[in-house]
N, C-alpha and C positions, 0 to 999 in steps of 0.2 A: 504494500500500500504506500503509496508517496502522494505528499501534498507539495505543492507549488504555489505561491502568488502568483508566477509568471506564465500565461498560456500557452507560448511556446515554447514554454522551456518543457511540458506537461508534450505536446505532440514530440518533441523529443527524444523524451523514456518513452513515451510509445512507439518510437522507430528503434528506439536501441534494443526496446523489448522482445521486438517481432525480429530484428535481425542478427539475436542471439539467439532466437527460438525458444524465448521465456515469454510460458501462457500464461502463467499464474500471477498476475499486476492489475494493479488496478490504479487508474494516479486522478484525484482532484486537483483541480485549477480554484485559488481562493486564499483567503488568509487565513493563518491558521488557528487562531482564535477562534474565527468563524466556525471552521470546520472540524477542527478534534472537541466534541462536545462528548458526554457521557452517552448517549444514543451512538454515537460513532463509534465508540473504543466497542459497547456491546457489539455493533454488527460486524465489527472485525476482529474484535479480538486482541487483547494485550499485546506487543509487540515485546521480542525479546531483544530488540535495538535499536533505537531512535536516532536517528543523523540528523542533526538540525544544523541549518546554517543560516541564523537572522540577519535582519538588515542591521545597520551601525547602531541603532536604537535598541536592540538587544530583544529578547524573546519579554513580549507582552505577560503581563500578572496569570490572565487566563492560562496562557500555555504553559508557563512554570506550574501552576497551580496543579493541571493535566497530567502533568508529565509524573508531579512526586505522587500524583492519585495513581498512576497506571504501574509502577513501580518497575518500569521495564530492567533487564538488568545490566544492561550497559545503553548508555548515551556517549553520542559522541556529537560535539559540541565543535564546530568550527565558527571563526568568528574574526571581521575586520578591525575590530573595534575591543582593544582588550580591558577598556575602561567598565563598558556595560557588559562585557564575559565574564570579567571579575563579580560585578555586582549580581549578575545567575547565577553563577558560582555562589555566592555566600548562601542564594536561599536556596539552594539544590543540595546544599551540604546537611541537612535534614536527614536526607538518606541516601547520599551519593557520598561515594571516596572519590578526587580525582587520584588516577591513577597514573598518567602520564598526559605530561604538555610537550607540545611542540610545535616552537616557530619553523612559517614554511616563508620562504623570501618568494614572491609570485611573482613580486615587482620589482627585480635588483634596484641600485643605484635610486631608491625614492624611501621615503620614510613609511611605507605600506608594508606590513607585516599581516600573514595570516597565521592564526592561533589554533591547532587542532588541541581540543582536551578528552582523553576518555577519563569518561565517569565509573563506577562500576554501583551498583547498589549494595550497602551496607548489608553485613551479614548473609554474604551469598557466596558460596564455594566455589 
């Protein structure tokens, strides 16, 4: 299951989908506030790893809120913006370890760094 803000970016995984020969996807177009709602998670089912990668504003209250509700057991958290990843970071720490960070340099020679973090959820082997 993948969500997207962006519409293209959504007919995208669906060509990647079909030209790997993976049937089992399904991807919404939307925000995701909007859309990971407690009806949603029922009709699909807990995830056992979430990849999020917000805008520079960070993941809205809603979706942290979702995320520590669904208890997936690892997140992986990528992020342009390491001011508002921090501040996820503090309220995910409830029931998340981060496990490992690491800067990716996307954009040499400019001050843009991206931040991949896995999470793992607390007391899980």
């Amino acid at each position: 299951v993948g969500i997207e803000y962006v519409p293209t970016a959504i007919e995208d995984a669906k060509f990647n989908s079909a030209l790997n020969g993976i049937d089992n996807t399904i991807f919404y177009a939307g925000d995701m506030k909007d859309i990971l709602t407690p009806h949603f998670i029922s009709e699909h089912g807990k995830p056992d790893v979430v990849i999020t990668d917000p805008p520079r504003a960070g993941m809205h209250t809603d979706v942290l809120e979702r995320l520590l509700e669904m208890e997936a057991e690892k997140i992986v958290y990528v992020s342009c913006n390491a001011a508002t990843q921090a501040r996820d970071l503090a309220l995910l720490k409830e029931k998340y370890n981060v496990v490992r960070i690491k800067p990716v340099d996307m954009f040499p020679h400019t001050q843009h760094v991206e931040n991949v973090v896995l999470l793992q959820l607390k007391n899980v082997e």
